[in-house]
PDB file of N, CA, C and O in Angstrom:
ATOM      1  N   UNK A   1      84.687 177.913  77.355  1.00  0.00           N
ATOM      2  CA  UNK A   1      83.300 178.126  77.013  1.00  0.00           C
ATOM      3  C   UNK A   1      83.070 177.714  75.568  1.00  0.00           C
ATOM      4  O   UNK A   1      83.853 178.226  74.768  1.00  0.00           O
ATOM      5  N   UNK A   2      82.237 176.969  75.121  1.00  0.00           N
ATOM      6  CA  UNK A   2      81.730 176.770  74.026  1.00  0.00           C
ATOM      7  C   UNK A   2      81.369 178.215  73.159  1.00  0.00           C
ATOM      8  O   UNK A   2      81.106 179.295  73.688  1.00  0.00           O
ATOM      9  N   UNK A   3      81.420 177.978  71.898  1.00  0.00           N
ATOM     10  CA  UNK A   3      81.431 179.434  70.740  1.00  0.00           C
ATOM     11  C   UNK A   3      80.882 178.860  69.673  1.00  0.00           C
ATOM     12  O   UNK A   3      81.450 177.967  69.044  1.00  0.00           O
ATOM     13  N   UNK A   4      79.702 179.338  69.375  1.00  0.00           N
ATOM     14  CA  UNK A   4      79.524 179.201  67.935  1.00  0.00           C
ATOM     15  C   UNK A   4      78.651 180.068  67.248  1.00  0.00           C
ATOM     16  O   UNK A   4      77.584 180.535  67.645  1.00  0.00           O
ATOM     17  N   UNK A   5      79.326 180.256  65.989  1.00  0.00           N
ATOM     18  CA  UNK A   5      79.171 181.586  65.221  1.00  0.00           C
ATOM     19  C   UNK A   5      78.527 181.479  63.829  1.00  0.00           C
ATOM     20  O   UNK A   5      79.277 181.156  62.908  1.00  0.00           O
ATOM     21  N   UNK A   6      77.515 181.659  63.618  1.00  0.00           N
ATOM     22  CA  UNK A   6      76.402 181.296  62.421  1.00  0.00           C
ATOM     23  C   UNK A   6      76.283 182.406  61.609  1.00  0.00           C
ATOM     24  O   UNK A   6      76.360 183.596  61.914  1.00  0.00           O
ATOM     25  N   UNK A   7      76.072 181.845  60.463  1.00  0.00           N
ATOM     26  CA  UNK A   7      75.802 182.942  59.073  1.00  0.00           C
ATOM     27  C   UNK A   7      74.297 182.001  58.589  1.00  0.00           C
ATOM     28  O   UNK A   7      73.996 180.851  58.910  1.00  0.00           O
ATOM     29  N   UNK A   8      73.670 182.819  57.864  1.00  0.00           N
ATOM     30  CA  UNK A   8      72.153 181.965  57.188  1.00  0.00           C
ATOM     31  C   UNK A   8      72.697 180.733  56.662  1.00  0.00           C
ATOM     32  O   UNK A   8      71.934 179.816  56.966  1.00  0.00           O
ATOM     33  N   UNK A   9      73.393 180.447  56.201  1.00  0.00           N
ATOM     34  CA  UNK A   9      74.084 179.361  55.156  1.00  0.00           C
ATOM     35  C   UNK A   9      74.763 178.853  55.508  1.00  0.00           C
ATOM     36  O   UNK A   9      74.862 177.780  54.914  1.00  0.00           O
ATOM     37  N   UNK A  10      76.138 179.111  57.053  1.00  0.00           N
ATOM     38  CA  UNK A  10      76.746 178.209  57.206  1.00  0.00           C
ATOM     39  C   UNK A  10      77.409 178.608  58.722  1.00  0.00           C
ATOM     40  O   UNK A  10      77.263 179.733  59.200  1.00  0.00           O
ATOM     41  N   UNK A  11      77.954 177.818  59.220  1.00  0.00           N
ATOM     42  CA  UNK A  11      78.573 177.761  59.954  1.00  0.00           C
ATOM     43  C   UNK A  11      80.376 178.251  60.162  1.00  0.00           C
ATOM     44  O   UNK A  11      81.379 177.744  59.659  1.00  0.00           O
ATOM     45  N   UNK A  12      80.273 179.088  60.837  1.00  0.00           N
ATOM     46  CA  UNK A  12      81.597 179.803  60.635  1.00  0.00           C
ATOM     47  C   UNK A  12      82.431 179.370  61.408  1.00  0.00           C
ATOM     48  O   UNK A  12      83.598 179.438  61.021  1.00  0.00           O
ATOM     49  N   UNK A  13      82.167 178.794  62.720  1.00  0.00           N
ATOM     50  CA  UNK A  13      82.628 178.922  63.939  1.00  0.00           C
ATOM     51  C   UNK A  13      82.297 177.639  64.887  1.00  0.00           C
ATOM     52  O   UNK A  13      81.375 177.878  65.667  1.00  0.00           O
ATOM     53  N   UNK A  14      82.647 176.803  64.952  1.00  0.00           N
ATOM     54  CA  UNK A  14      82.097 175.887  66.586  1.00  0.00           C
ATOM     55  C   UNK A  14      83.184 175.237  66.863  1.00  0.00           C
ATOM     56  O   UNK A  14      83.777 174.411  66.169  1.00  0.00           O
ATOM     57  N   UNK A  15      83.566 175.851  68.469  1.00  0.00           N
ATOM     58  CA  UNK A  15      84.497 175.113  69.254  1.00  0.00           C
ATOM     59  C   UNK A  15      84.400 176.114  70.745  1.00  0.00           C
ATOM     60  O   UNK A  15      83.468 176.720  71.273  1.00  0.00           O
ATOM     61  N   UNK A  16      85.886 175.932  71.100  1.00  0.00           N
ATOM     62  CA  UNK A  16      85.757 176.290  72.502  1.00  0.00           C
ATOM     63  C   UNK A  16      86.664 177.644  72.573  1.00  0.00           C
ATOM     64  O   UNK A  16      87.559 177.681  71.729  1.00  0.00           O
ATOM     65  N   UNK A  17      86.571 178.725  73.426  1.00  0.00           N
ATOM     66  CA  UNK A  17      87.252 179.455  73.826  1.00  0.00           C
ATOM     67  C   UNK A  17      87.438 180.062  75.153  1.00  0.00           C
ATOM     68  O   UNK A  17      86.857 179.675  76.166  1.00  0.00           O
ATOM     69  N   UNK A  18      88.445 181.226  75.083  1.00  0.00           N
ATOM     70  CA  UNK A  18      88.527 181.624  76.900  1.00  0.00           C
ATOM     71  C   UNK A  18      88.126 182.926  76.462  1.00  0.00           C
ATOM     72  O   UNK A  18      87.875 183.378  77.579  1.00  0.00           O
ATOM     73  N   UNK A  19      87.879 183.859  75.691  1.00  0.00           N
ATOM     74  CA  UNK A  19      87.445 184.622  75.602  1.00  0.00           C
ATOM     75  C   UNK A  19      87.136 185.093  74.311  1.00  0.00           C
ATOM     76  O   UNK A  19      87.533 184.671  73.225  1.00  0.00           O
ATOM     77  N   UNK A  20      86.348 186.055  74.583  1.00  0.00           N
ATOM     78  CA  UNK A  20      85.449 186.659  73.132  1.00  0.00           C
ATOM     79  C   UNK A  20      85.431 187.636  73.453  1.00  0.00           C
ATOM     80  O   UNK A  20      85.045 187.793  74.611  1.00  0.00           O
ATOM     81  N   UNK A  21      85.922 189.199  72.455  1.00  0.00           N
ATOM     82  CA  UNK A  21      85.467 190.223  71.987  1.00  0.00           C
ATOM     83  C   UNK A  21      84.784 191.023  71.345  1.00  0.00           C
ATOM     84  O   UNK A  21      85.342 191.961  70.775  1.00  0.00           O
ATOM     85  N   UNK A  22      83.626 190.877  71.290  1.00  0.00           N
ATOM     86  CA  UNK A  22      82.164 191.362  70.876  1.00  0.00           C
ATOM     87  C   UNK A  22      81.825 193.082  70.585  1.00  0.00           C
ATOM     88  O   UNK A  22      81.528 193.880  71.473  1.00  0.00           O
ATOM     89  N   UNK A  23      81.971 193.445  68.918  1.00  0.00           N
ATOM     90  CA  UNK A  23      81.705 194.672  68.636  1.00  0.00           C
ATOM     91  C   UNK A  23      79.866 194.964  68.929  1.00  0.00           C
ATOM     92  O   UNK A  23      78.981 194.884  68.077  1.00  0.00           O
ATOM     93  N   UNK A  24      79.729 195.272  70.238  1.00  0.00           N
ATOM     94  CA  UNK A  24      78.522 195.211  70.708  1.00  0.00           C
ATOM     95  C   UNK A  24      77.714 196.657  70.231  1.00  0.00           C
ATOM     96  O   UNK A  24      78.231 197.370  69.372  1.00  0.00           O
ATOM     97  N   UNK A  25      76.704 196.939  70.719  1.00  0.00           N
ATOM     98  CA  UNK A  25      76.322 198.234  69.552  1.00  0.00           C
ATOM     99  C   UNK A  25      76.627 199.712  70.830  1.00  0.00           C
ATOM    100  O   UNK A  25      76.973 200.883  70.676  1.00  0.00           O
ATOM    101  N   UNK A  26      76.222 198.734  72.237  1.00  0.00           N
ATOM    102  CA  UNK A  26      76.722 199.425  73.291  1.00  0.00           C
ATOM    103  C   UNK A  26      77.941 199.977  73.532  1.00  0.00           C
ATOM    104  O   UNK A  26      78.149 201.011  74.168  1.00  0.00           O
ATOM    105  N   UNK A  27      78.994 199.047  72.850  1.00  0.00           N
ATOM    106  CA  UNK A  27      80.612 199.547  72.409  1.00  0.00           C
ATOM    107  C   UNK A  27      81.181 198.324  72.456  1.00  0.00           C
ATOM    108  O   UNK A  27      80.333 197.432  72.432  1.00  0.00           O
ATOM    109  N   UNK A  28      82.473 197.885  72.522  1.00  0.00           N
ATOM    110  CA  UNK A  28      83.237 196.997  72.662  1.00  0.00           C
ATOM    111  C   UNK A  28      82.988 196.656  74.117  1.00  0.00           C
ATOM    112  O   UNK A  28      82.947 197.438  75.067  1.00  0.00           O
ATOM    113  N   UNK A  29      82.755 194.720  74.110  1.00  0.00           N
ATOM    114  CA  UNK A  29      82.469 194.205  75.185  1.00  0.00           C
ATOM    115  C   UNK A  29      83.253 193.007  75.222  1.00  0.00           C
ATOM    116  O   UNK A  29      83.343 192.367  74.175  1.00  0.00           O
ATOM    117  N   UNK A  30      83.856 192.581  76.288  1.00  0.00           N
ATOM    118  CA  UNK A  30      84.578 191.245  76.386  1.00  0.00           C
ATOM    119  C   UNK A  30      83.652 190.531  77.433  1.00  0.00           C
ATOM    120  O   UNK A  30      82.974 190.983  78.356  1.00  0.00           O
ATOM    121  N   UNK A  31      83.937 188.790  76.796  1.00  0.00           N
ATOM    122  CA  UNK A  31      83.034 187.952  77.906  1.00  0.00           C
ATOM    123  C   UNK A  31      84.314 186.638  77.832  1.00  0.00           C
ATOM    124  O   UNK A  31      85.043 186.194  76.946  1.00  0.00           O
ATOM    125  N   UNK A  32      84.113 186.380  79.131  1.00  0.00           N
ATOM    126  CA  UNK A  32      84.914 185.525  79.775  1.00  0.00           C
ATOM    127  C   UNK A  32      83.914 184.465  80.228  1.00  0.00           C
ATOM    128  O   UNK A  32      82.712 184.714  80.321  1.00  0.00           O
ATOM    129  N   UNK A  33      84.604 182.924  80.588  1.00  0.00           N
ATOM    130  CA  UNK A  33      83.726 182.061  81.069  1.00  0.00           C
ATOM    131  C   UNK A  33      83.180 181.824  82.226  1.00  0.00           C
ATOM    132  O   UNK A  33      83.916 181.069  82.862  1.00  0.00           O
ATOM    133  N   UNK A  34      82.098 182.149  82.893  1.00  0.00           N
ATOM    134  CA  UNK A  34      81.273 182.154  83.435  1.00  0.00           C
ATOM    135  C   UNK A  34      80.556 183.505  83.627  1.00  0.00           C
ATOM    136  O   UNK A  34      80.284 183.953  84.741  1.00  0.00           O
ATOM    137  N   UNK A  35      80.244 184.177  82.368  1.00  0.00           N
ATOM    138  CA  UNK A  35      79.709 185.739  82.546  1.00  0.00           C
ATOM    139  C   UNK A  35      78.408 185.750  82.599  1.00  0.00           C
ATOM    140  O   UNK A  35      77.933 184.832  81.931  1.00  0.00           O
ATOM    141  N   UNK A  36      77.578 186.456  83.151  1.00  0.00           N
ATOM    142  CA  UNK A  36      76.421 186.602  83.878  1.00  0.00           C
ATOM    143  C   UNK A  36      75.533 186.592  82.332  1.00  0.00           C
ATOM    144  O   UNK A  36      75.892 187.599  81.721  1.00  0.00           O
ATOM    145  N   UNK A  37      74.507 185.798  81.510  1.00  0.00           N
ATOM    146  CA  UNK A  37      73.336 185.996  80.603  1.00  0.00           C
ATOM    147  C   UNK A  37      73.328 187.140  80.395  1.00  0.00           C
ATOM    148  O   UNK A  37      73.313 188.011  81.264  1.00  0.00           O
ATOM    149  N   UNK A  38      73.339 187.384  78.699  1.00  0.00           N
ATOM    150  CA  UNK A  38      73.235 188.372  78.140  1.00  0.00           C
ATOM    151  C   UNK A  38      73.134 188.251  76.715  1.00  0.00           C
ATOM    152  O   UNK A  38      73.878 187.560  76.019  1.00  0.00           O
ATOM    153  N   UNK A  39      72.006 189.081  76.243  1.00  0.00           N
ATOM    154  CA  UNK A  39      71.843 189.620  74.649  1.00  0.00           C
ATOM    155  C   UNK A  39      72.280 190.793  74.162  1.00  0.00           C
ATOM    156  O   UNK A  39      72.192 191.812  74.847  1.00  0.00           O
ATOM    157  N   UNK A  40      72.659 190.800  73.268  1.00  0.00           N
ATOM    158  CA  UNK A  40      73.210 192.296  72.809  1.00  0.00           C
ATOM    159  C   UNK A  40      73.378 192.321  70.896  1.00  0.00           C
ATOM    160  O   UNK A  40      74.023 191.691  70.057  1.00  0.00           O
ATOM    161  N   UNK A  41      72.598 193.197  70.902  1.00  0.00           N
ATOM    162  CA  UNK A  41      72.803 193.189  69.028  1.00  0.00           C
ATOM    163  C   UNK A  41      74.220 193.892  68.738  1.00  0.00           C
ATOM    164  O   UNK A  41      74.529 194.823  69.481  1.00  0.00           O
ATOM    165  N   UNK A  42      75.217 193.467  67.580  1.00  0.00           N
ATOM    166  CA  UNK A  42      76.361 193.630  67.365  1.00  0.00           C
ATOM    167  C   UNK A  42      76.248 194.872  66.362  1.00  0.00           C
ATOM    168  O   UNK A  42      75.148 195.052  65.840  1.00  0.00           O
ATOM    169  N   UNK A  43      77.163 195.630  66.090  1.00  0.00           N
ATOM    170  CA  UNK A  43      77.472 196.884  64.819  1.00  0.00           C
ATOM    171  C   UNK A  43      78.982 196.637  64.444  1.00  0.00           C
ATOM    172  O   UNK A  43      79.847 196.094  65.130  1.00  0.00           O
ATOM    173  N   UNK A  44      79.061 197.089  63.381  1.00  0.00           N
ATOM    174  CA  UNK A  44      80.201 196.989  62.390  1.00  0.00           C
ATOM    175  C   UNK A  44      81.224 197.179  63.214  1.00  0.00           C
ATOM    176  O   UNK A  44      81.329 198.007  64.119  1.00  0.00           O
ATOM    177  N   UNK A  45      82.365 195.944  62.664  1.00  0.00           N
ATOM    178  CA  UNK A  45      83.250 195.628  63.772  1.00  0.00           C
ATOM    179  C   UNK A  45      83.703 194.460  63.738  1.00  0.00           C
ATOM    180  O   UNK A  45      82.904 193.579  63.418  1.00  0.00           O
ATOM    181  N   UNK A  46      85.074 194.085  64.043  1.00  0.00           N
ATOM    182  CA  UNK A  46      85.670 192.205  64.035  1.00  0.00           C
ATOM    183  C   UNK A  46      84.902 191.754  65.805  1.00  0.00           C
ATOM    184  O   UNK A  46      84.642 192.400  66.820  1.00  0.00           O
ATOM    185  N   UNK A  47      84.769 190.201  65.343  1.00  0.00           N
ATOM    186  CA  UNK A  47      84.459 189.509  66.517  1.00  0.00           C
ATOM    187  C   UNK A  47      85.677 189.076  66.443  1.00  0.00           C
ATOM    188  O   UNK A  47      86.055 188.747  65.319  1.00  0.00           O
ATOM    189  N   UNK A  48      86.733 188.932  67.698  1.00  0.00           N
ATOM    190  CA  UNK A  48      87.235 187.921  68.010  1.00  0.00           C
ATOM    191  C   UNK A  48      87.264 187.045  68.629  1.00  0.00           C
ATOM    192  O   UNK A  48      86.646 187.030  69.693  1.00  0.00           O
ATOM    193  N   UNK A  49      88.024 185.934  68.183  1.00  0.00           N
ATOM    194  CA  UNK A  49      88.150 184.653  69.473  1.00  0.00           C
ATOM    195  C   UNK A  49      89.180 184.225  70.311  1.00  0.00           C
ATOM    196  O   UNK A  49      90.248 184.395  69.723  1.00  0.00           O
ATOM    197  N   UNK A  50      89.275 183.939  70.974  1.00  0.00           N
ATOM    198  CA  UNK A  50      90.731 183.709  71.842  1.00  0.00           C
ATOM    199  C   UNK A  50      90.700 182.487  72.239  1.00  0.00           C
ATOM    200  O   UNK A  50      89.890 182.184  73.115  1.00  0.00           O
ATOM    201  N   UNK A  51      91.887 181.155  71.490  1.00  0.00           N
ATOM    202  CA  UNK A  51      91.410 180.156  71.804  1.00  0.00           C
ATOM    203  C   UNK A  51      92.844 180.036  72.714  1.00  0.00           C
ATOM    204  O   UNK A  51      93.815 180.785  72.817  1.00  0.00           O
ATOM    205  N   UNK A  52      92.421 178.434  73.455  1.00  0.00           N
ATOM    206  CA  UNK A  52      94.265 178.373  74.126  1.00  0.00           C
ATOM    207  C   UNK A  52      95.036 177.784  73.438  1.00  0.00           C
ATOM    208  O   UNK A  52      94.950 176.816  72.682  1.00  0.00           O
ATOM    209  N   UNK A  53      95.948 178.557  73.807  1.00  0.00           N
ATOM    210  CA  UNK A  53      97.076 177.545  72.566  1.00  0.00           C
ATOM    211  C   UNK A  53      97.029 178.318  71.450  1.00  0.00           C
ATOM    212  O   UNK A  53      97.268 177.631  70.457  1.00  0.00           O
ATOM    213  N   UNK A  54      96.803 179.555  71.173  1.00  0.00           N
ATOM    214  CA  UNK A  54      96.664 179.800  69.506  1.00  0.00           C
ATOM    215  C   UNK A  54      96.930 181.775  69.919  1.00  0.00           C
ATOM    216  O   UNK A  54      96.296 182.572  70.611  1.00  0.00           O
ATOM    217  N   UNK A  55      98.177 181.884  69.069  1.00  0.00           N
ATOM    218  CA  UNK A  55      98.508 182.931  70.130  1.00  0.00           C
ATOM    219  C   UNK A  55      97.583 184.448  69.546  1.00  0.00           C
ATOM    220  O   UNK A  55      97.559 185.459  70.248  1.00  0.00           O
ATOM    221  N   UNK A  56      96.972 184.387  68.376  1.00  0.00           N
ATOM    222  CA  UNK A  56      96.711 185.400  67.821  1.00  0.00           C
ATOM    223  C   UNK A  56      95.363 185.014  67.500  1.00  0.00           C
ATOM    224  O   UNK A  56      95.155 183.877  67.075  1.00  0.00           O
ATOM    225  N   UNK A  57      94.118 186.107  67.708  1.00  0.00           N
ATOM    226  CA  UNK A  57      92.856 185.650  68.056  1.00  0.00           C
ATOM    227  C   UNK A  57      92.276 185.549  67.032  1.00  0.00           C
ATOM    228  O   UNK A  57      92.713 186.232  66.106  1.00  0.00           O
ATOM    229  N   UNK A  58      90.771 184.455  66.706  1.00  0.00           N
ATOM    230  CA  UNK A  58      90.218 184.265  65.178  1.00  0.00           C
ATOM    231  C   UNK A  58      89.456 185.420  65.390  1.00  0.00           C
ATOM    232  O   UNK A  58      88.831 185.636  66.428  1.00  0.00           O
ATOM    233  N   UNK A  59      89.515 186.432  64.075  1.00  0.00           N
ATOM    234  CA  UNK A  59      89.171 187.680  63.856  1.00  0.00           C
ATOM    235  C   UNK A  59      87.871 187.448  62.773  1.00  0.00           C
ATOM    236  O   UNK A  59      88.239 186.912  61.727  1.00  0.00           O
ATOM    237  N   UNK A  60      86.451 187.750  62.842  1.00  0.00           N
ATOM    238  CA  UNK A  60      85.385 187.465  61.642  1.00  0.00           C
ATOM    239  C   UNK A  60      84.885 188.494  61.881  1.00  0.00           C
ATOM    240  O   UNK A  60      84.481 188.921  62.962  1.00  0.00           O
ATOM    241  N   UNK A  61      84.881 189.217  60.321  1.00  0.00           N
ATOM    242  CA  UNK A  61      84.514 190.689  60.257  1.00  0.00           C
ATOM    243  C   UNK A  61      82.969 190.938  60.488  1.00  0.00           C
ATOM    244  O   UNK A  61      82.429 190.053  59.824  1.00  0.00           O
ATOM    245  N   UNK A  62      82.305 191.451  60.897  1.00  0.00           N
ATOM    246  CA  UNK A  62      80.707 191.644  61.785  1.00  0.00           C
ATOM    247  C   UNK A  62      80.250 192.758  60.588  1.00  0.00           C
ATOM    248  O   UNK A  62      80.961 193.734  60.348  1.00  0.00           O
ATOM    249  N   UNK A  63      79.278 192.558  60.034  1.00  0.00           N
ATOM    250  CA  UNK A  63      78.100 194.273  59.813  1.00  0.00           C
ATOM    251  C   UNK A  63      77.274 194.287  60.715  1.00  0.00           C
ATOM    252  O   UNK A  63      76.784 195.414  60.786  1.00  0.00           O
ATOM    253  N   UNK A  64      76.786 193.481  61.584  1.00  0.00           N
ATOM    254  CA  UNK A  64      75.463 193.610  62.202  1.00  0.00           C
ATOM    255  C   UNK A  64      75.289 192.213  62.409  1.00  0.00           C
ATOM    256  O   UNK A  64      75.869 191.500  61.590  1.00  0.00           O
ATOM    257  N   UNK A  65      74.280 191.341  63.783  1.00  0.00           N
ATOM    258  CA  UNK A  65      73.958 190.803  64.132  1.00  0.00           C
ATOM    259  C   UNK A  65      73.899 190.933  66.070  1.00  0.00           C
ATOM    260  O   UNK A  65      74.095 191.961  66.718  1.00  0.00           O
ATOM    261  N   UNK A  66      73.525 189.362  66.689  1.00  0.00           N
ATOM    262  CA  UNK A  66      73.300 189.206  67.616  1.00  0.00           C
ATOM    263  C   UNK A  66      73.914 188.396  68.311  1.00  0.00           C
ATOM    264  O   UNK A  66      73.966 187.233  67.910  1.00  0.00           O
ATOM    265  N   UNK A  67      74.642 188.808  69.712  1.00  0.00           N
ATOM    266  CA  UNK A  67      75.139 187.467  70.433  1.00  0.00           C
ATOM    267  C   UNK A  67      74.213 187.322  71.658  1.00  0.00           C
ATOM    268  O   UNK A  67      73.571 188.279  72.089  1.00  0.00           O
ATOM    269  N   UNK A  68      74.180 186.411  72.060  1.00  0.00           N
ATOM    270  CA  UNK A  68      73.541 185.597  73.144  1.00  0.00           C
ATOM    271  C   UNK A  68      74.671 184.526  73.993  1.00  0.00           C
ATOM    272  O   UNK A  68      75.279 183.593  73.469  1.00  0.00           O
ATOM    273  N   UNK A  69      74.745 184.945  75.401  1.00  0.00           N
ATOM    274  CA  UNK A  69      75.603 184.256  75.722  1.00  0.00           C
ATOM    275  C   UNK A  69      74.426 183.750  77.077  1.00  0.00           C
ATOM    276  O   UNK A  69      73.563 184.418  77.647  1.00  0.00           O
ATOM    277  N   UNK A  70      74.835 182.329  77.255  1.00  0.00           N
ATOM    278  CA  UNK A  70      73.870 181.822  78.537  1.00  0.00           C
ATOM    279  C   UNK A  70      74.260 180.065  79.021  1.00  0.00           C
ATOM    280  O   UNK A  70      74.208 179.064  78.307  1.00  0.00           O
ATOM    281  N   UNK A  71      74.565 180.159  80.174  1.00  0.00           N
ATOM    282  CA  UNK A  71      75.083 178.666  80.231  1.00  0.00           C
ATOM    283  C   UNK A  71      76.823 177.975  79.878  1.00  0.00           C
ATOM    284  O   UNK A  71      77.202 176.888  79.442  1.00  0.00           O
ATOM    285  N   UNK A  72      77.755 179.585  80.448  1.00  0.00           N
ATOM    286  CA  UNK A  72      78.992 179.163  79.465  1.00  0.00           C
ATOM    287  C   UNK A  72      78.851 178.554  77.793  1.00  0.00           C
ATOM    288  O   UNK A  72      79.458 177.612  77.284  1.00  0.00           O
ATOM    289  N   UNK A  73      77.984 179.326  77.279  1.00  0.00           N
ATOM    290  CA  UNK A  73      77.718 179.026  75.567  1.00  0.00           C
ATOM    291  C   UNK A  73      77.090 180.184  75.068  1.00  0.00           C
ATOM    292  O   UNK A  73      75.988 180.651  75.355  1.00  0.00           O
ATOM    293  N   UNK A  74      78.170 180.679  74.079  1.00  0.00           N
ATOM    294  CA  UNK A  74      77.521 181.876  73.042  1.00  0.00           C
ATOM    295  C   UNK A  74      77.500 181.418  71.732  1.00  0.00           C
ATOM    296  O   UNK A  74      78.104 180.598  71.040  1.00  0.00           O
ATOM    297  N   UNK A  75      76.563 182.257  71.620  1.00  0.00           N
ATOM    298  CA  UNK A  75      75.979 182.464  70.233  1.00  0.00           C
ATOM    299  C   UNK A  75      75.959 183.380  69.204  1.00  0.00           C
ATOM    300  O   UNK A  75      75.316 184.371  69.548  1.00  0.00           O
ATOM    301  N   UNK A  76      76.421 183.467  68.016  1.00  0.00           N
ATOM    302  CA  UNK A  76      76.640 184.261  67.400  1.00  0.00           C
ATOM    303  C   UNK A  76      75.773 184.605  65.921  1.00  0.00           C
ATOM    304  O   UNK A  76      76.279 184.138  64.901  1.00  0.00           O
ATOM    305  N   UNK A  77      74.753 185.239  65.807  1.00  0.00           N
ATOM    306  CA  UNK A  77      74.236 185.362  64.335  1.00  0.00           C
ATOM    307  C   UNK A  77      74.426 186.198  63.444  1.00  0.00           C
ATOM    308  O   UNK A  77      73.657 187.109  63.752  1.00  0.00           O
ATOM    309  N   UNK A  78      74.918 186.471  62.591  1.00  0.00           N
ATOM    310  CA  UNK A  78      75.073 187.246  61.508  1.00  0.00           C
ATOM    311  C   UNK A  78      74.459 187.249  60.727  1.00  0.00           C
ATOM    312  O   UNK A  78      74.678 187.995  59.773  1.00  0.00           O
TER     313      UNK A  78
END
């Protein structure tokens, strides 16, 4: 699934992964590729990424924002 993870100023994040761990405000949420559309505002907390091939996941520390996942492609704003 495509990933990409935005700050006002820059770009933190764009490539591909098999999964994402999302400090959601609902609680900790994992999304896998082909997961059903969804918004969810994030709370303090690491996002991770899980790419293949890379045995230990990219960890970016969260205060708050929004993911949007739709179309095997999330979105990440901070």
């Amino acid at each position: 699934m495509k990933v990409k993870v935005l700050e006002l100023e820059k770009k933190l994040f764009d490539g591909e992964a098999d999964k994402i761990v999302v400090p959601a405000v609902e609680g900790e949420m994992c999304i896998l590729p082909n997961h059903i559309s969804i918004i969810t505002s994030m709370k303090k907390g690491n996002l991770k990424i899980y790419r293949k091939g890379v045995e230990r996941p990219l960890s970016i520390p969260v205060t708050s924002g929004v993911c949007s996942f739709s179309d095997d492609c999330a979105m990440f704003i901070l």
